[in-house]
C-alpha positions in Angstrom: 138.8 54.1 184.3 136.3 53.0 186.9 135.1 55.1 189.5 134.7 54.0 193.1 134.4 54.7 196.7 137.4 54.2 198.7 137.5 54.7 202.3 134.2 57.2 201.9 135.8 59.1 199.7 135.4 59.1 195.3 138.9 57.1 193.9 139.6 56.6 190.2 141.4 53.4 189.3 142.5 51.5 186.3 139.7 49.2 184.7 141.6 46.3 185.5 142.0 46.8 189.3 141.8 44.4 191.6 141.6 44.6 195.9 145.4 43.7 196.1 146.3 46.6 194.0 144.2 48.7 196.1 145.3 47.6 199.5 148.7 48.4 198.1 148.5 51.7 197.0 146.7 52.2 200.1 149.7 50.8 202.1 152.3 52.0 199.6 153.9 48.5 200.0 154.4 46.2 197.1 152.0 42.8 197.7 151.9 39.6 196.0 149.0 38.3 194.7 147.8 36.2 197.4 148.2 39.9 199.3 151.2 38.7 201.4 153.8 42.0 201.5 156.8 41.3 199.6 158.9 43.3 202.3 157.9 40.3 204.8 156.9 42.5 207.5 153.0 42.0 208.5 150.5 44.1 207.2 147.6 44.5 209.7 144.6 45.5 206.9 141.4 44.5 206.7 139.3 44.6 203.6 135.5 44.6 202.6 133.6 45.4 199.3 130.3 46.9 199.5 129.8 45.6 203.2 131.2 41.9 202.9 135.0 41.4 203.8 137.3 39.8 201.1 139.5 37.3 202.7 143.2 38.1 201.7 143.3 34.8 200.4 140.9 36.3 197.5 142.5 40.2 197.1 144.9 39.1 194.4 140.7 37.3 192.2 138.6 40.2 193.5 137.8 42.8 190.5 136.7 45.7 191.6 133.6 47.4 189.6 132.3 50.8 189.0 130.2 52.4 191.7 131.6 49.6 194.2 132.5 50.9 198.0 135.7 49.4 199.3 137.0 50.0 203.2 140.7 49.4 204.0 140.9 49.2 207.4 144.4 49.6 208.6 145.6 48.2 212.5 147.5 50.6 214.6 149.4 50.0 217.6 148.4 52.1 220.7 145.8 53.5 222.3 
């Protein structure tokens, strides 16, 4: 198990995690591995590791290691 920070807060995950299985937990959507949403619908998220944001393009290569901070920043409609 590896121990992060998600969103400010302490998260547990699997050894083996990577940002796309994050983002969709997060989402509770299932994700491909290029992080495209298998639903087709868009997904409006946003995603940096320790500061520096991970294109989607890299979600599905990106490990993510003990003590690591990750934000997933989700877009709402509104104001």
């Amino acid at each position: 198990m590896t121990a992060i920070t998600l969103n400010g807060r302490p998260h547990v995950v699997p050894g083996d995690t990577t940002v796309v299985d994050l983002v969709a937990e997060t989402v509770g959507r299932p994700l491909g591995p290029d992080g495209a949403p298998l639903d087709g619908r868009r997904l409006g998220v946003a995603v940096a590791v320790d500061a520096a944001v991970v294109p989607r393009s890299r979600w599905g290569r990106t490990p993510v290691a003990e003590g690591q901070a990750v934000e997933i920043i989700t877009a709402v409609q509104g104001g």
